[in-house]
C-alpha positions in Angstrom: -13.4 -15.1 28.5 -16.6 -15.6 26.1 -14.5 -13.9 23.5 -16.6 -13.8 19.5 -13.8 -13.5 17.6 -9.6 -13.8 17.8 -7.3 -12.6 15.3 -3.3 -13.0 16.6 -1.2 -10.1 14.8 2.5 -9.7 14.6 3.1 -6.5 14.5 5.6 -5.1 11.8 6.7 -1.8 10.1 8.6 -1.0 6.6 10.9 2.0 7.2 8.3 3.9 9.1 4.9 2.4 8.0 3.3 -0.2 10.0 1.9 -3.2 8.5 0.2 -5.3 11.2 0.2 -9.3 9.6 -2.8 -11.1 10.7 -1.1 -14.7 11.3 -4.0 -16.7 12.9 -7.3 -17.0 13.3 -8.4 -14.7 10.0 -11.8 -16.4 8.8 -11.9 -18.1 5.3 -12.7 -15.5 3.0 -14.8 -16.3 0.1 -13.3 -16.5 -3.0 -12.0 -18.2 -6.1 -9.1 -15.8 -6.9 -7.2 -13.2 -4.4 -9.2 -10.3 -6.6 -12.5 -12.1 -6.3 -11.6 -12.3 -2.2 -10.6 -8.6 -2.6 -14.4 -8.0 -4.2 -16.1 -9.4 -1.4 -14.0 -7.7 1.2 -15.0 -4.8 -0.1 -18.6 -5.7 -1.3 -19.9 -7.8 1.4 -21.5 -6.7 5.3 -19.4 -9.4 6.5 -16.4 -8.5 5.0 -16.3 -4.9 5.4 -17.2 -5.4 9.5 -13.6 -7.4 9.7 -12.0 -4.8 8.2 -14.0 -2.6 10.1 -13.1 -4.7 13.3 -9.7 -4.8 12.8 -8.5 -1.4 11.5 -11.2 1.1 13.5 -11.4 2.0 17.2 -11.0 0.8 19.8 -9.2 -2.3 18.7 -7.4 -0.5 15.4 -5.2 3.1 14.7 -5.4 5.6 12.1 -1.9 4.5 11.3 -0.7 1.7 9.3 -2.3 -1.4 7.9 -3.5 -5.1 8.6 -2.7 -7.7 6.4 -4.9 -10.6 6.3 -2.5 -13.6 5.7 -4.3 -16.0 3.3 -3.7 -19.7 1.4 -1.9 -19.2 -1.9 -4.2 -19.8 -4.8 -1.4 -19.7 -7.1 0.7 -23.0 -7.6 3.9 -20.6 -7.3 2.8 -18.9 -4.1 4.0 -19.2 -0.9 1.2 -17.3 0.6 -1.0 -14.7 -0.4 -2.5 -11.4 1.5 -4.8 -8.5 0.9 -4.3 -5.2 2.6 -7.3 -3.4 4.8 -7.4 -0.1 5.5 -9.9 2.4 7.1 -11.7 3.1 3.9 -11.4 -0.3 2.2 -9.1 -3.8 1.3 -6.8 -2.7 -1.2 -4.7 -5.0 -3.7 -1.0 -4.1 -3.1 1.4 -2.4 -1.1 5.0 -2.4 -1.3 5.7 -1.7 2.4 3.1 -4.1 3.6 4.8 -6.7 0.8 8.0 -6.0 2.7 6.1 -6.2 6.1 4.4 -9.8 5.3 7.7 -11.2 4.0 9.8 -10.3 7.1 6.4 -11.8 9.2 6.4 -15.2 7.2 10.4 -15.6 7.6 10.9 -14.3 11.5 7.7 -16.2 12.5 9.1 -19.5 10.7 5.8 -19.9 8.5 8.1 -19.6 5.8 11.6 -21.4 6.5 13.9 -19.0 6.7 17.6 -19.9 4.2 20.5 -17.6 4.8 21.9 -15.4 3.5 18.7 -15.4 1.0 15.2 -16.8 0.9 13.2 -16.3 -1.9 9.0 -15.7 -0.8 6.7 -15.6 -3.9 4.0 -13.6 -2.8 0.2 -13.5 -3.8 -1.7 -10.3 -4.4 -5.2 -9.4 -6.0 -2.7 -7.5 -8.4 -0.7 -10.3 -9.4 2.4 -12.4 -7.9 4.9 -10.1 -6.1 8.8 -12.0 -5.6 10.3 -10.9 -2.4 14.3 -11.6 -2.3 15.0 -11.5 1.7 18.6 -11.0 2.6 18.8 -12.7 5.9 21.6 -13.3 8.7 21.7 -14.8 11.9 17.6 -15.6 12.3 16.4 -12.0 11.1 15.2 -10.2 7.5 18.0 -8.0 7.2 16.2 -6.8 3.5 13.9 -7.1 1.3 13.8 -6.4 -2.4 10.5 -6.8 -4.3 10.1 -7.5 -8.1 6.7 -5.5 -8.6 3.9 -6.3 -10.5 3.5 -4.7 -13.9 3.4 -0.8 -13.7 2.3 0.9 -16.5 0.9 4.7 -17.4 -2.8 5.4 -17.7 -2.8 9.1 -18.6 0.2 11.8 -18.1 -0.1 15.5 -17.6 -4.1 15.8 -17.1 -5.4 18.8 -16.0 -7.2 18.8 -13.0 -9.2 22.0 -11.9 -9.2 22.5 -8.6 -11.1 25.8 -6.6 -7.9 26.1 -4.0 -4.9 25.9 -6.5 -6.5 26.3 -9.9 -5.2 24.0 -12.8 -3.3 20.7 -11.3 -1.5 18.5 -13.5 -1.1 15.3 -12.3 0.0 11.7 -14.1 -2.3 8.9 -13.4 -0.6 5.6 -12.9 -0.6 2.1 -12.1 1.4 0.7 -9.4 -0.3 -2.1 -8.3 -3.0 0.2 -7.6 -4.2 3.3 -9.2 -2.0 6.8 -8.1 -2.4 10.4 -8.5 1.0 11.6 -9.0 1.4 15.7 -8.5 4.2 17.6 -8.1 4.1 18.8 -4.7 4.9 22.9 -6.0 2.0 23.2 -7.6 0.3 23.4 -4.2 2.6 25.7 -2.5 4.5 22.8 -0.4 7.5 21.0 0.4 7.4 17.6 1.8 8.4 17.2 5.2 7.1 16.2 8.6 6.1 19.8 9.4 3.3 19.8 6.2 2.2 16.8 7.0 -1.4 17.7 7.8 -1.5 20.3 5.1 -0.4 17.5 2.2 -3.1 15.1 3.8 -5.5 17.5 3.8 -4.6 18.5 -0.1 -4.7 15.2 -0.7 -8.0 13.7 -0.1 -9.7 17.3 -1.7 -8.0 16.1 -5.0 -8.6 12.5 -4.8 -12.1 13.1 -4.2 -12.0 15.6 -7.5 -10.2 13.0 -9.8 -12.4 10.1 -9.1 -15.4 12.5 -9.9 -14.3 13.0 -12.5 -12.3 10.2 -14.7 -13.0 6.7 -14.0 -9.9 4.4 -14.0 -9.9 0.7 -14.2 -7.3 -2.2 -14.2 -7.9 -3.7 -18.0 -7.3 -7.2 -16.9 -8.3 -7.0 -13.1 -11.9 -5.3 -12.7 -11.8 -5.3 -9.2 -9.0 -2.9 -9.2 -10.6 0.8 -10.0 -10.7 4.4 -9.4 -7.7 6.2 -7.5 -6.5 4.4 -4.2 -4.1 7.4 -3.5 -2.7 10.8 -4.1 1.1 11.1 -4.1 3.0 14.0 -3.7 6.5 13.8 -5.1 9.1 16.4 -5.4 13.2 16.1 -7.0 16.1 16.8 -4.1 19.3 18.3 -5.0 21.2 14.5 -5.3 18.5 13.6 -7.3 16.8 11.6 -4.4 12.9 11.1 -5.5 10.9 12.9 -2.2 7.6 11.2 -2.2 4.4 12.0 0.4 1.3 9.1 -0.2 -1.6 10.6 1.2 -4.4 7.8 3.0 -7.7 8.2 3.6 -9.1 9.6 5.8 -6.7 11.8 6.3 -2.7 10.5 7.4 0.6 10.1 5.5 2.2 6.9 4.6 5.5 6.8 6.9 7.4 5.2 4.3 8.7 5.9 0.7 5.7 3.9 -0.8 6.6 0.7 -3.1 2.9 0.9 -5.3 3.6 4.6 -5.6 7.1 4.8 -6.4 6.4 1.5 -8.8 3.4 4.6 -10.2 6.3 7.3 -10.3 8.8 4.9 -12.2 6.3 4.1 -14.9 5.3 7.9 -15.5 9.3 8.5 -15.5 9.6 5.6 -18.2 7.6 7.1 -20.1 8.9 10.5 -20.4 12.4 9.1 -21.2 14.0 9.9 -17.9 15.0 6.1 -16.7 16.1 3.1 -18.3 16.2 -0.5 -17.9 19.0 -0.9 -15.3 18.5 2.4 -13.8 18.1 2.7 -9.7 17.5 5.2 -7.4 16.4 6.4 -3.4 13.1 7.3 -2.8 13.0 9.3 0.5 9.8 9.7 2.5 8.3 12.4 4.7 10.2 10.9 7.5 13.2 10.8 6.0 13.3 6.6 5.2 14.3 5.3 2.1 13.8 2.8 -0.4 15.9 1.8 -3.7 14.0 2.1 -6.8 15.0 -0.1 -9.5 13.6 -0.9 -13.2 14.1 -4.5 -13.8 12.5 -4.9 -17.3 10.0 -3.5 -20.1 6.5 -5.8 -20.9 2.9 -5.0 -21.4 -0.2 -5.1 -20.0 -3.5 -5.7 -22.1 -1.6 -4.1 -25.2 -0.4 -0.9 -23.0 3.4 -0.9 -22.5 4.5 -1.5 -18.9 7.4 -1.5 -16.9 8.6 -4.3 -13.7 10.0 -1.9 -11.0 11.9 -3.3 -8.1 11.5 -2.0 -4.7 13.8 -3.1 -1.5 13.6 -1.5 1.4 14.1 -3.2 5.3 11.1 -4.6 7.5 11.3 -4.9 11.6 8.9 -6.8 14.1 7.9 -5.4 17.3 5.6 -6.8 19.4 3.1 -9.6 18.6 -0.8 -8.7 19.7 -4.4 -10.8 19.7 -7.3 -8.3 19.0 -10.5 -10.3 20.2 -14.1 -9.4 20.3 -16.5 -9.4 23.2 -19.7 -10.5 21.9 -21.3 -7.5 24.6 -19.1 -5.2 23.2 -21.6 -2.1 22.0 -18.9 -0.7 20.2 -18.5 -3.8 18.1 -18.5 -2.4 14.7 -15.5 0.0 15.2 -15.7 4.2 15.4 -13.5 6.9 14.5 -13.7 10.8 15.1 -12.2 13.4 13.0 -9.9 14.9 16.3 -7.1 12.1 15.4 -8.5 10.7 12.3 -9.2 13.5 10.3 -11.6 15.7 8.7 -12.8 13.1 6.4 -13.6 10.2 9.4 -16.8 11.6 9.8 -17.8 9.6 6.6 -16.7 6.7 8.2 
């Protein structure tokens, strides 16, 4: 076969969310630092038509993520990865840091040590430590020590023409979060409003990144408002929490980066402590434990280390190849299954 271009994937998925890890043949990706190699992903023809390759039809889904596997540039790193979705490479993702740790250990890159093995993990965000509770050749668990979470602005008011006045808390979980409670626009969180948050969701993150910019003060390659969350209080004081993705789907799982958002917007209000954990429960019904391991800053701007564990599976291993022929080489999607928002694509 006069295949272009092969890319083997082992296919994984963090309570729900599916994280496809790109374990061989990714091309080098230009770069000094994982956030400069997150810049040109985004910035460059050639990196946005292997994101474009590997996440659009007919070779990718509207569900889930890949994660290009990538050398460590950190002397501490075991590996590092960035994360491409639809719309664009993003810097960090607790499910797809749960999903890339169970990859490196069940696929052996990593040797596998029971009943723990420790994976130090390299994002454009900074390093991410993944304790893997392991037995009898499998990742049983993983718990993440996040990267620095901190608050950029709480309770701003948002006018929207649907609901009126939103408030919402913008925070930083690795990425940038809109974090509303899901009453204020009429819904509960559950599969059955599925569509209805998604489609609530990208009106408002269109709205808040027309109008306030946001920018990492240490990482300038992380800007502007990745996601909206929905997030809503059950009765045993579970945290119910809905990510909405462009262009227009719901994360399956709890959400580590969001949660990591919600824990620094609850720090900050005086509601958790250093010590304090909690479940997060997602639209599906999956849960992670939420966890604040310590207090530090960022650039001046206090900050918060949030832990996030939560249990990754394989389940099938693919190769995505390109024919060099193939008219429909720079990937498609259509708003039936994608969304409303896919025609921008």
């Amino acid at each position: 076969m006069r295949w272009k271009r092969t890319i083997q994937l082992l296919d994984v998925h963090a309570e729900g969310e599916i994280g496809r890890v790109a374990i061989g043949g990714v091309p080098k990706i230009p770069g000094d630092t994982v956030a400069d190699q997150l810049a040109w992903l985004n910035s460059d023809p050639k990196g946005q038509e292997l994101r474009r390759f590997l996440c659009l039809e007919p070779r990718g889904a509207p569900i889930g993520s890949v994660n290009l596997l990538l050398p460590a540039k950190h002397p501490e790193a075991d590996a590092a990865f960035i994360i491409l979705q639809p719309d664009q490479a993003h810097a960090s993702s607790g499910s797809n840091s749960i999903c890339v740790t169970t990859a490196l250990l069940e696929s052996g890159i990593v040797e596998m040590k029971e009943p723990e093995t420790i994976v130090t993990l390299e994002t454009a965000a900074g390093l991410v430590r993944a304790t893997a509770t392991c037995r009898d050749g499998r990742c049983e668990k993983v718990k993440l020590t996040m990267v620095p979470s901190f608050v950029h602005e709480l309770d701003v008011a948002l006018q929207t023409p649907e609901w009126g006045e939103i408030r919402l808390d913008l925070c930083y979980g690795g990425i940038f979060y809109g974090l509303v409670d899901v009453s204020q626009i009429g819904l509960t969180i559950g599969k059955g409003n599925a569509a209805a948050l998604v489609q609530a969701g990208m009106v408002l993150k269109d709205l808040i990144n027309r109008q306030i910019k946001v920018v990492h003060p240490e990482i300038p390659a992380i800007s502007g408002v990745a996601y909206v969350m929905f997030r809503d209080t059950e009765a045993d004081g579970t945290v119910r929490t809905c990510t909405t993705m462009w262009p227009g789907r719901a994360d399956r799982s709890p959400c580590g980066t969001g949660n990591s958002a919600n824990l620094a917007a609850l720090h900050a209000r005086g509601k958790v402590k250093v010590g304090d954990v909690f479940q997060s429960r997602s639209i599906i019904g999956t849960q992670f434990e939420v966890g604040l391991a310590k207090e530090t800053e960022v650039a001046g701007k206090k900050a918060i280390v949030p832990t996030i564990a939560g249990r990754g599976f394989t389940f099938g291993l693919s190769q995505v190849a390109l024919d060099p022929f193939d008219p429909l080489a720079e990937g498609f999607a259509m708003t039936d299954v994608w969304g409303p928002s896919a025609g921008d694509i």
